[in-house]
C-alpha positions as semicolon CSV with decimal commas, in nm:
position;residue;x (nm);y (nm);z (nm)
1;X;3,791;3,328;-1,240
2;X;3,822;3,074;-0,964
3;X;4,113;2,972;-0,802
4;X;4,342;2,683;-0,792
5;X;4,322;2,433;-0,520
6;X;4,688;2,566;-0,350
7;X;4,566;2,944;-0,392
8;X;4,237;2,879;-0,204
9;X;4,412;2,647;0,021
10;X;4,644;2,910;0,088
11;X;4,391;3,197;0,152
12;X;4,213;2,948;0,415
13;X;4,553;2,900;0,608
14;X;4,624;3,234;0,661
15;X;4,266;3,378;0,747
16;X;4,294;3,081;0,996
17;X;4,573;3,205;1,110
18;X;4,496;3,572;1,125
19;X;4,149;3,453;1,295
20;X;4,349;3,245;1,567
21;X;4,595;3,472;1,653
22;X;4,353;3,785;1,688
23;X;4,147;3,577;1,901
24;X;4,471;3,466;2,097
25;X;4,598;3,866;2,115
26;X;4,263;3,968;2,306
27;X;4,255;3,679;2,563
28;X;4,596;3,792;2,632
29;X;4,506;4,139;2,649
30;X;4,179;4,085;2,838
31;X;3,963;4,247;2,578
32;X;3,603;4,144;2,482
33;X;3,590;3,835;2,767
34;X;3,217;3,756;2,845
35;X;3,275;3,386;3,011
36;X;3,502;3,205;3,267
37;X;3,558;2,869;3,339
38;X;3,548;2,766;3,671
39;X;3,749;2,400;3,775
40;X;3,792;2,405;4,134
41;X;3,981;2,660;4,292
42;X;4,086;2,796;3,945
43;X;3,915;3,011;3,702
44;X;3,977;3,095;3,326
45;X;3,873;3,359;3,162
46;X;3,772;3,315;2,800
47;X;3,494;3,393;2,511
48;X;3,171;3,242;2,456
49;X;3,185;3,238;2,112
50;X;3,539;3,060;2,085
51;X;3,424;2,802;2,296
52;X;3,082;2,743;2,097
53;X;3,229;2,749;1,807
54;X;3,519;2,440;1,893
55;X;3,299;2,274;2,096
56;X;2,909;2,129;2,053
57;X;2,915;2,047;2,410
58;X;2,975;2,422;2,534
59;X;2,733;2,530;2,289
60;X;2,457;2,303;2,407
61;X;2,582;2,425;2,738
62;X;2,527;2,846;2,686
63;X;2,184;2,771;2,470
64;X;2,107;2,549;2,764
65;X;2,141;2,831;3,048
66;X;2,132;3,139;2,855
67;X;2,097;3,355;3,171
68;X;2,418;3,162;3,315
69;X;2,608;3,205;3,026
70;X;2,894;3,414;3,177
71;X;3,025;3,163;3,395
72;X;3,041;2,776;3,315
73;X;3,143;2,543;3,611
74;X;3,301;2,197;3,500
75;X;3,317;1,879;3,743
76;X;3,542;1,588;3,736
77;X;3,804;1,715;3,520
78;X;4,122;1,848;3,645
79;X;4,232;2,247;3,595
80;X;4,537;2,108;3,378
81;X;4,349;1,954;3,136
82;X;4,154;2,256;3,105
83;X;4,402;2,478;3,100
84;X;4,543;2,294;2,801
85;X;4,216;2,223;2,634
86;X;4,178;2,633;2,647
87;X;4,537;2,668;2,544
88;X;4,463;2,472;2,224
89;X;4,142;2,600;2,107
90;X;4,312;2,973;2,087
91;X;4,668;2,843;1,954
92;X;4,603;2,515;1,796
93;X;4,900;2,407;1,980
94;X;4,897;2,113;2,262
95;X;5,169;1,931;2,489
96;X;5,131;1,566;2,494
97;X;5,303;1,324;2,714
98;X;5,253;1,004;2,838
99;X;5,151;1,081;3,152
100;X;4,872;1,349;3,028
101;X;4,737;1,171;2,689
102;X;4,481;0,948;2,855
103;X;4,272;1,231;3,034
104;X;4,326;1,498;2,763
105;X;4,202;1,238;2,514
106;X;3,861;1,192;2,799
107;X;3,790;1,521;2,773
108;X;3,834;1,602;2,398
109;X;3,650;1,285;2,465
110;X;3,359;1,452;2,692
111;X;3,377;1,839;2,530
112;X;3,305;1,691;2,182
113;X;3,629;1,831;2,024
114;X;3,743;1,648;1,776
115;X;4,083;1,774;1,675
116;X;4,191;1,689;1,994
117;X;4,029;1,355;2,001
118;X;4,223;1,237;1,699
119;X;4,559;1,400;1,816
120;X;4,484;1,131;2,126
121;X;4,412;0,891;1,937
122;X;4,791;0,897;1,724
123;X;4,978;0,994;2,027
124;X;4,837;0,664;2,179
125;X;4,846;0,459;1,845
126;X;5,236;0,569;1,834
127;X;5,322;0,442;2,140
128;X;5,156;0,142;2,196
129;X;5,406;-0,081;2,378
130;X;5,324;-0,415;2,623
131;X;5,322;-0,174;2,933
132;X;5,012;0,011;2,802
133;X;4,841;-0,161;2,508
134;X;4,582;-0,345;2,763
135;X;4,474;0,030;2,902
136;X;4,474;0,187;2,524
137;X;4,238;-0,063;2,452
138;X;4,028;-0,032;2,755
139;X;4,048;0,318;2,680
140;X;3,957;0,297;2,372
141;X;3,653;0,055;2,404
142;X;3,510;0,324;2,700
143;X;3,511;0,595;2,455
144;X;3,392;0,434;2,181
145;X;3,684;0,492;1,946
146;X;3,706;0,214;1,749
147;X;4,050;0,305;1,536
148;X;4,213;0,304;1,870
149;X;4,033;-0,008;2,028
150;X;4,126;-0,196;1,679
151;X;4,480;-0,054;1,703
152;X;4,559;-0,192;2,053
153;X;4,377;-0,564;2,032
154;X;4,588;-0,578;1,683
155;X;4,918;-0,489;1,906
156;X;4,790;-0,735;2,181
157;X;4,705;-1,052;1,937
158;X;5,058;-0,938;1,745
159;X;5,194;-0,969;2,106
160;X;4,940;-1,245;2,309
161;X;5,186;-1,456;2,449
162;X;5,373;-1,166;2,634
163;X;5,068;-0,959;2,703
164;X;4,835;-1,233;2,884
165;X;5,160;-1,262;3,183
166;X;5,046;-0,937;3,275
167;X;4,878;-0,848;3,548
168;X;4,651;-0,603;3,365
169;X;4,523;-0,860;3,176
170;X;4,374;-1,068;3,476
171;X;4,206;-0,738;3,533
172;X;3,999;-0,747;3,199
173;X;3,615;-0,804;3,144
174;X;3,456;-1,086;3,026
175;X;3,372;-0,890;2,736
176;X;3,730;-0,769;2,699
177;X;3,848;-1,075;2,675
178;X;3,642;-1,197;2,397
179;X;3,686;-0,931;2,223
180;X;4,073;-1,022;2,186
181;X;4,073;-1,430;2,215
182;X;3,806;-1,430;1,939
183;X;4,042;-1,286;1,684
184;X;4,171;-1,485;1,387
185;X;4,498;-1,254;1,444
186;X;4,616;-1,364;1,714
187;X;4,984;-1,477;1,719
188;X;5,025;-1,792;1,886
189;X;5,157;-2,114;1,790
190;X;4,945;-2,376;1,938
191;X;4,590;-2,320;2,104
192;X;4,703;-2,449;2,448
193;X;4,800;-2,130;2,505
194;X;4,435;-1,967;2,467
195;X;4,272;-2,187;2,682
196;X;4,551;-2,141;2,964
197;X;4,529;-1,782;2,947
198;X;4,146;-1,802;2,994
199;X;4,155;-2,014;3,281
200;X;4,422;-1,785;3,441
201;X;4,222;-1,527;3,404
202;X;3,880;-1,710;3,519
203;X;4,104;-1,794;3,851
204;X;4,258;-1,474;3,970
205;X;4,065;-1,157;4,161
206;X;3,866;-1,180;4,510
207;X;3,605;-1,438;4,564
208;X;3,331;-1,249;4,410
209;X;3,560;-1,195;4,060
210;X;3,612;-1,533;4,027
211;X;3,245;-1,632;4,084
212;X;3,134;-1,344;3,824
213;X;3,394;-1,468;3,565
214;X;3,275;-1,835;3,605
215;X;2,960;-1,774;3,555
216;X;3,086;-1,607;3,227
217;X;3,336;-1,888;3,129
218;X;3,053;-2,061;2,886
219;X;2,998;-1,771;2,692
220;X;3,431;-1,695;2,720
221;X;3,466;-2,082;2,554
222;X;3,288;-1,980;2,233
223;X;3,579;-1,813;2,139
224;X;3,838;-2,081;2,221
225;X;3,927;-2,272;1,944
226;X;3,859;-2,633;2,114
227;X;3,884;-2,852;1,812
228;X;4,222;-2,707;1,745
229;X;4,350;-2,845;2,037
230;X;4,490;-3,218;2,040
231;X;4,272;-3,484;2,160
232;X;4,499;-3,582;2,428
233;X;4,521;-3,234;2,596
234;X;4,120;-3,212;2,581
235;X;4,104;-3,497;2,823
236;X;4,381;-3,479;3,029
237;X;4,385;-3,068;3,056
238;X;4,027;-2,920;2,983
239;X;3,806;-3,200;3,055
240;X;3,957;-3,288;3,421
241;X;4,013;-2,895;3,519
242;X;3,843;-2,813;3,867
243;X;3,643;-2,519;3,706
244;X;3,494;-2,738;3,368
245;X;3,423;-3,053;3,559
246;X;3,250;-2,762;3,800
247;X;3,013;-2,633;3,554
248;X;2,798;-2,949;3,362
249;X;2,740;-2,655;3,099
250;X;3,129;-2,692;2,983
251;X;3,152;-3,096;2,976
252;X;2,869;-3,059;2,740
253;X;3,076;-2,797;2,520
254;X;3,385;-3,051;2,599
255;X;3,196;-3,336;2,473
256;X;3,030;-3,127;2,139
257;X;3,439;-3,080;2,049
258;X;3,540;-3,458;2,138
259;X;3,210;-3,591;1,896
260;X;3,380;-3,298;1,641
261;X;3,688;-3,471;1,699
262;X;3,512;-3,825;1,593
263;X;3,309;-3,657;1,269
264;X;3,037;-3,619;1,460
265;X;2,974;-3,211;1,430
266;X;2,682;-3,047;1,621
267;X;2,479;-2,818;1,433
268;X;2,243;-2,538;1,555
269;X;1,929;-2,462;1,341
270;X;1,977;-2,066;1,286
271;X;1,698;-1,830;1,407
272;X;1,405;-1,770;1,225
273;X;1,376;-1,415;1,121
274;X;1,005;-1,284;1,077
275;X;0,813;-1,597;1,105
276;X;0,520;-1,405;1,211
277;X;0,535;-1,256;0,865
278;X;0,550;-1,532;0,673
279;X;0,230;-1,670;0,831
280;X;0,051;-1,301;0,715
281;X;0,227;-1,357;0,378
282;X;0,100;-1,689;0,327
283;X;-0,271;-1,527;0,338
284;X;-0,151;-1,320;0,052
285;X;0,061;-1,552;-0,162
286;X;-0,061;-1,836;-0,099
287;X;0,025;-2,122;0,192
288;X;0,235;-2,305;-0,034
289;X;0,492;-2,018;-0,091
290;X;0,484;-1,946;0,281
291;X;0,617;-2,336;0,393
292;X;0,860;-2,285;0,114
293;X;0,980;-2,016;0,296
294;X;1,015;-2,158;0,640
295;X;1,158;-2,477;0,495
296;X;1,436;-2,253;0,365
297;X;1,465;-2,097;0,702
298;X;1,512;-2,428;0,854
299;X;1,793;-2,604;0,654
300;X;2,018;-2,281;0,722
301;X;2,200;-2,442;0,983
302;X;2,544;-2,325;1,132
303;X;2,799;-2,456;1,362
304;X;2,836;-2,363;1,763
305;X;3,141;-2,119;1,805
306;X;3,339;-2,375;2,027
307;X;3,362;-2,580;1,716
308;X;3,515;-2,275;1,517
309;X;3,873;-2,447;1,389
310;X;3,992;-2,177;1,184
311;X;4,361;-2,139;1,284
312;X;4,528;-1,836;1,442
313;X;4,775;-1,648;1,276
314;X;5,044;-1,761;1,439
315;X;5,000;-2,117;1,365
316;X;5,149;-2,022;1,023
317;X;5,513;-2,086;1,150
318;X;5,754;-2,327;0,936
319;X;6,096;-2,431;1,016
320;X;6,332;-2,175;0,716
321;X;6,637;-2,093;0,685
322;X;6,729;-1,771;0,786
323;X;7,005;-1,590;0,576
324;X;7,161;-1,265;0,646
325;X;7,377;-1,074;0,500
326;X;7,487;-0,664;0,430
327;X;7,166;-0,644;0,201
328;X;6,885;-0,805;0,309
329;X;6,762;-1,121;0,496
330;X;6,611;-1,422;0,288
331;X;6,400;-1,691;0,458
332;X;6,426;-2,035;0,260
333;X;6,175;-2,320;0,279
334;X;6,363;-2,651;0,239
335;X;6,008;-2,807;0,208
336;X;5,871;-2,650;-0,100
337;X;6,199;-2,488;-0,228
338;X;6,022;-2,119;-0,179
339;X;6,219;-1,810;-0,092
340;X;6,071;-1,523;0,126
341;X;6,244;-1,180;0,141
342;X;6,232;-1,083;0,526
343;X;6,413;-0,761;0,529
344;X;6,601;-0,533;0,279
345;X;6,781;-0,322;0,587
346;X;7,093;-0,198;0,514
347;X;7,220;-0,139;0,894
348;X;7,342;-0,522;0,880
349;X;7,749;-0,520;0,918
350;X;7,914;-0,654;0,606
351;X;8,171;-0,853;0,875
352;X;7,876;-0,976;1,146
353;X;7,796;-1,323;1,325
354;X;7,449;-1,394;1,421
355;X;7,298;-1,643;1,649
356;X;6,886;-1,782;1,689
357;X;6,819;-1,896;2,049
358;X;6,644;-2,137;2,190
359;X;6,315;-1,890;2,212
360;X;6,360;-1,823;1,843
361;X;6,512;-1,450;1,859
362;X;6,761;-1,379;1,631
363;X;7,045;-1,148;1,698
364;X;7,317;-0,993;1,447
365;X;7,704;-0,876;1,620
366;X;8,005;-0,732;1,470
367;X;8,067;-0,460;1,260
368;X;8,252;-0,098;1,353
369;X;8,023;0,139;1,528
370;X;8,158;0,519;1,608
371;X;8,053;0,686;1,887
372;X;8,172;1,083;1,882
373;X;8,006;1,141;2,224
374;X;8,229;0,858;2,382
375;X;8,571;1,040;2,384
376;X;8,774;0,792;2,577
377;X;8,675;0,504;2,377
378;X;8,431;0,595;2,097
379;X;8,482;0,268;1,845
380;X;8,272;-0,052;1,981
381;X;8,055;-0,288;1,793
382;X;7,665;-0,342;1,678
383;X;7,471;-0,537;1,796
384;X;7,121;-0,572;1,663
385;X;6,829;-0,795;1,709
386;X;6,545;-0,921;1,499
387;X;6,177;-0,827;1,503
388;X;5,977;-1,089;1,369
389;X;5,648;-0,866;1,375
390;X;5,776;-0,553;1,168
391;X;6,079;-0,736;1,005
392;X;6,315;-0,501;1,127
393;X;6,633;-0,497;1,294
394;X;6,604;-0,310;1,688
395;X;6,975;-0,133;1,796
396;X;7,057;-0,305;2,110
397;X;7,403;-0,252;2,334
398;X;7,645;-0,211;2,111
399;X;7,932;-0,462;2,206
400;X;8,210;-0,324;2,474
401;X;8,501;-0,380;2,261
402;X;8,490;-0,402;1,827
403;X;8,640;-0,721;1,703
404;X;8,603;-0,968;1,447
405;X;8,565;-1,348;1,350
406;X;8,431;-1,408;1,701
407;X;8,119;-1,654;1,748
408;X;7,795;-1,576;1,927
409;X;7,655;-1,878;2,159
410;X;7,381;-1,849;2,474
411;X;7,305;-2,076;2,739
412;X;7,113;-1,972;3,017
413;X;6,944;-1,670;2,928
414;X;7,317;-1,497;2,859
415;X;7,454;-1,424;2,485
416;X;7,822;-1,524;2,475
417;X;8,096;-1,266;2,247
418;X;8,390;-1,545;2,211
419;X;8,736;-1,523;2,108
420;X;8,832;-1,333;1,765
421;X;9,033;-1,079;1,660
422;X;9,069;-0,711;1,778
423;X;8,959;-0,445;1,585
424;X;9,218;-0,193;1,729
425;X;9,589;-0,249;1,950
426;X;9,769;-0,469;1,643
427;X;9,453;-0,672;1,615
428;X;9,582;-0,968;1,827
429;X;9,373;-1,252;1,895
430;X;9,153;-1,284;2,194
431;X;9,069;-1,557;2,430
432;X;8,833;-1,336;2,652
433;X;8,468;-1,371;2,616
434;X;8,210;-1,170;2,666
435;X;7,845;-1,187;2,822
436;X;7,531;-0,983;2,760
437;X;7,268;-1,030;3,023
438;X;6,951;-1,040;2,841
439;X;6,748;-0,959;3,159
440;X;6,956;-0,675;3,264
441;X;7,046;-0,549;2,906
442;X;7,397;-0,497;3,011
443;X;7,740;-0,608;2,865
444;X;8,021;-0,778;3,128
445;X;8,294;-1,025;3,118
446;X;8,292;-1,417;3,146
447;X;8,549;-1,701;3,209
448;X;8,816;-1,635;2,936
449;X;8,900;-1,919;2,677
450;X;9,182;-2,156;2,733
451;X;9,331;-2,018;2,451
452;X;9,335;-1,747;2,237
453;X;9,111;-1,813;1,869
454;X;8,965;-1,657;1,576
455;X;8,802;-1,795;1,294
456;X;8,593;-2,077;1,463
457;X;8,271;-2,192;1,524
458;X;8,023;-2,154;1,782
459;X;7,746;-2,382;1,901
460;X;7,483;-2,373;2,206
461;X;7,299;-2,703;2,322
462;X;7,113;-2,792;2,628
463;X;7,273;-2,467;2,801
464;X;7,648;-2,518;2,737
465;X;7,852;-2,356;2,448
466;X;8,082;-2,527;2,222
467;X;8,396;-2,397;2,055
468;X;8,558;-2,563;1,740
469;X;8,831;-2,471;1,541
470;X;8,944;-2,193;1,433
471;X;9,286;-2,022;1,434
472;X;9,556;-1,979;1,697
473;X;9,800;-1,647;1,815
474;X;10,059;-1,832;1,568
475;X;9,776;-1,828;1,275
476;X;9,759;-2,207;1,249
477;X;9,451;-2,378;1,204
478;X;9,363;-2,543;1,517
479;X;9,157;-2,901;1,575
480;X;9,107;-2,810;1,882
481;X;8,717;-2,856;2,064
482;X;8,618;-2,690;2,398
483;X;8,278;-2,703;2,561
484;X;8,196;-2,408;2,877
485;X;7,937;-2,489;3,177
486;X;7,800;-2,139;3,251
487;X;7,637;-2,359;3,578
488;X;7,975;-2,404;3,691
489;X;8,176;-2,137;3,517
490;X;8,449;-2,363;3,369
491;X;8,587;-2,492;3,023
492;X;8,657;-2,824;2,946
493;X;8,845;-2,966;2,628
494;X;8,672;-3,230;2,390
495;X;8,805;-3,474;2,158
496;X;8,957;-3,258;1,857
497;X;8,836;-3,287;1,503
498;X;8,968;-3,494;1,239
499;X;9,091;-3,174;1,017
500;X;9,254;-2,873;1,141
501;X;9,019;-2,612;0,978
502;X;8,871;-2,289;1,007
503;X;8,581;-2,031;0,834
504;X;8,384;-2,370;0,849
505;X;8,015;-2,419;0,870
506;X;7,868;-2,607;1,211
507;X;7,528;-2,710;1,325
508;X;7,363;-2,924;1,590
509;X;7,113;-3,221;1,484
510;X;6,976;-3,479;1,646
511;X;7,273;-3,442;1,942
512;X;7,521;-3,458;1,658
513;X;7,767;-3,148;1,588
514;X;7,811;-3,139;1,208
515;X;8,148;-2,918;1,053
516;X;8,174;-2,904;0,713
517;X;8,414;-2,751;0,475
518;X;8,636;-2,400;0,579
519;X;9,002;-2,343;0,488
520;X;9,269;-2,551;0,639
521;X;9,693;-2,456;0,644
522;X;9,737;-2,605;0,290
523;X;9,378;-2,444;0,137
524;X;9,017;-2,524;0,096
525;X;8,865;-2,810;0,199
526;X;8,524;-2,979;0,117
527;X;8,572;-3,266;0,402
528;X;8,289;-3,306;0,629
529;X;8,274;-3,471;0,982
530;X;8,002;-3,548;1,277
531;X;8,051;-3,556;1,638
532;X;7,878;-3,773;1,840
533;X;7,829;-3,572;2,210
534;X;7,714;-3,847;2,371
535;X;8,038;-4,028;2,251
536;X;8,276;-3,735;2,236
537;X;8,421;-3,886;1,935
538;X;8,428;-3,736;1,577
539;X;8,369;-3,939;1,268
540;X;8,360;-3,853;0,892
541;X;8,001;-3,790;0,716
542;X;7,961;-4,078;0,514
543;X;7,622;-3,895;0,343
544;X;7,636;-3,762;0,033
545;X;7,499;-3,382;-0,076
546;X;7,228;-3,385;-0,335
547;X;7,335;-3,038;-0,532
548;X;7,239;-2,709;-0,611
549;X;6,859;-2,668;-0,482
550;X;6,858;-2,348;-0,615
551;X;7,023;-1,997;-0,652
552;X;6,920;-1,774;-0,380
553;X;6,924;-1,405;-0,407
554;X;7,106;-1,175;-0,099
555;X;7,288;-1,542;-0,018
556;X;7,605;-1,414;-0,132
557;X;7,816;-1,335;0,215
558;X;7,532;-1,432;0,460
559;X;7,554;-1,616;0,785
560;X;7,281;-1,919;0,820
561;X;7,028;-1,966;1,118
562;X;6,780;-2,211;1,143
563;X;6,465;-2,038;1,238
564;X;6,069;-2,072;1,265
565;X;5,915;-1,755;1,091
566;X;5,526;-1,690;0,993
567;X;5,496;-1,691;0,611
568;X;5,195;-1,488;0,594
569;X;5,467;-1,199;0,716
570;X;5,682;-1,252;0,474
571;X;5,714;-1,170;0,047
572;X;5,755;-1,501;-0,150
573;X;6,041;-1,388;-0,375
């Protein structure tokens, strides 16, 4: 009767195991060794057949020098690596680390042991970050894995406009370098960016780098996208740069993309396969069939690759809105009046504020967050921020103190904590501010408030943070407007608003501040107003609101940004 599946699997498992550890119990014990290792100064003793067995390179090794088979020298490999390639074959059990991954991986790599090789090759794929993706995927490409290779360019296109600042990435090959530009995947907005990245790279190293990667620059410029870029930046940027105006090979690619740009598209007659053969054919079948055939071959034309204008990725990015709330995130598309679900986390406060910068990252504050291992003061605040590549939310420093309707503003590369209420001693309200360094990753204090609010808004333009609204100590809503200068580390009062209000919506347009709606001391209100910041004057809206565009899902409770997001990452809902 055969067995199940799980019965023989089982049986397998544990003559494995029996196998391995008998094997392990007699290196231990020094019994039946007929081969050592030599690395160096050290020397491991082992068995042949273990080692023939794991590895086809030993193998072809002790068939190789049969009369030599008792000892086995290795070169270029250090005793470490050894030791814990040994360590695994008996024990199936390895220590990876960051530091040891990349030459363990080189010789599973070299010895032909693939268990090891694809450990490497997760442990790497894991921990991918921007400080090692360009050497994964150098790695990678040397050893001729090509799940790891694919792994790290996707991580490096995901991540192109970060990755090419680094220094590593001056350091690549011609080759290299295609091998990432020339993907439809990578993220960037506008193709500017491409061809300065290239011409960085074409620049830096000695004298004979630069020469070598000059010389390679026509061959680099298939894979820019040239008739993606506008026709004004082709003339004044790539046409006039020192190393195309160099090279008469490039101002002929330049001028192929400028005729594209007229309608005029250059066309390359594709290469004849076998023409040789057709001409015996034709003695066969007949001339007649044969120019057939090479008349075929000639009308398959195809385009040059500089004239490629497929767009990147990341040139999928529309202006939504971005709404957040305790159960998910929802993108909306004004446009087309399309929903896209972003994120269904549930680590989202119920009570937050969130704030989009100027570089388009999106943060999320407030909440009560519990720290048992902080004994003196374990309650403080979240503070998340948003991933646009994985849609999910990253746990950043939580806030120094808990509290609640504050507003989050930034100017100058700082995120600004201001005013609310306390989430702890009586809950008073605050005028002090704080400021998270988003350099340093670190939480400190900032000019306090003139006076002490909750329940307002919070706007950034041009570097300075405004403050509107709100309530007072007394609980009176306040018409009160405040602007602070982070350059010279003061507040300044505005003219107020029309209506006292608070829990009101506010947004920047067009150097305009518009407030609409909230609660005022006698109840709702529905009243909108602009301020002119040129003017410093307030007036009311005069415009009229068109309706209901539709009901949104996860709306209910969410805070509004105004963001630019990629569509193709995102579920139309």
């Amino acid at each position: 009767m055969p067995l199940g599946l799980e019965q023989a699997e089982e049986q397998r498992l544990y003559q494995q195991t029996l196998l391995q550890d008998g094997l392990k119990d007699m290196l231990d014990h020094g019994k039946f060794l007929d081969c050592v290792v030599r690395v160096g100064e050290r020397e491991f003793p082992c068995h042949r057949l273990v080692l023939a067995a794991c590895s086809p390179y030993f193998r072809a090794r002790f068939l190789a020098e049969p009369e030599r088979a008792g000892e086995l020298r290795l070169e270029e490999v250090s005793p470490d690596v050894v030791a814990q390639v040994l360590h695994y074959l008996y024990t199936s059990e390895i220590a990876l680390d960051e530091a040891s991954v990349q030459d363990l991986f080189a010789a599973a790599h070299r010895f032909q042991i693939p268990s090891i090789f694809t450990i490497c090759v997760s442990f790497l794929q894991k921990r991918l970050c921007l400080s090692n993706c360009l050497a994964v995927f150098r790695l990678g490409l040397l050893l001729d894995c090509a799940r790891l290779a694919v792994a790290a360019r996707d991580f490096i296109c995901a991540r192109f406009s970060l990755v090419a600042r680094d220094a590593d990435f001056l350091g690549l090959s011609a080759d290299e370098l295609i091998a990432i530009i020339s993907s439809d995947g990578l993220n960037v907005e506008k193709e500017e960016a491409v061809f300065e990245a290239v011409m960085r790279w074409a620049s830096s190293g000695d004298a004979e780098a630069q020469a070598e990667r000059q010389r390679a620059l026509p061959t680099v410029f298939e894979s820019v996208r040239f008739r993606l870029l506008p026709r004004a930046f082709l003339e004044s940027r790539v046409e006039r740069h020192p190393l195309v105006r160099a090279q008469p090979e490039l101002l002929r690619k330049v001028q192929m993309v400028k005729d594209a740009h007229e309608g005029r598209l250059t066309v390359l007659r594709k290469k004849k396969k076998g023409k040789e053969a057709a001409g015996a054919k034709a003695a066969d079948k007949g001339t007649a069939d044969a120019k057939a055939e090479e008349d075929e071959e000639e009308a398959e034309r195809v385009l040059p690759g500089i004239l490629n204008d497929t767009l990147r990725f990341g040139m999928f990015l529309q202006d939504l809105i971005f709404m957040i709330s305790e159960e998910g995130a929802v993108a909306y598309d004004p446009a087309a009046n399309e929903c896209y679900c972003a994120s269904l986390s549930t680590q989202i406060p119920k009570n937050h504020v969130s704030l989009v910068t100027k570089e388009n990252q999106v943060f999320v504050a407030g909440g009560l967050f519990y720290n048992e291992d902080n004994k003196e003061d374990p309650m403080s605040a979240y503070f998340l921020q948003f991933d646009h590549l994985d849609s999910e939310w990253l746990g950043m420093p939580p806030l120094p103190s808990p509290r609640c309707l504050f507003g989050l503003g930034e100017a100058l590369n700082a995120i600004y904590v201001v005013g609310g209420r306390e989430l702890k001693d009586g809950e008073s309200s605050l005028d002090s501010v704080l400021c998270y360094d988003r350099q340093s990753f670190k939480w400190g204090e900032s000019d306090p408030l003139p006076y002490a609010v909750y329940g307002h808004a919070v706007l950034s333009h041009m570097d300075l943070v405004y403050v509107i609204g709100g309530k007072g100590s007394d609980r009176k809503c306040l018409n009160k407007m405040c602007v602070y200068d982070p350059k010279k580390f003061e507040w300044k009062e505005l003219a107020p608003m029309q209506t006292a209000r608070s829990l009101f919506g506010a947004t920047i347009h067009d150097g305009r501040i518009f407030v609409a709606a909230g609660v005022t001391d006698t109840g709702l209100t529905s009243s909108a107003e602009v301020y002119s910041i040129a003017d410093n004057k307030y007036n009311e809206d005069e415009k009229k609101w068109e309706g209901v565009l539709r009901e949104i899902a996860y709306a209910a409770g969410a805070t509004f940004l105004p963001v630019r997001l990629n569509v193709l990452r995102l579920t139309k809902m």
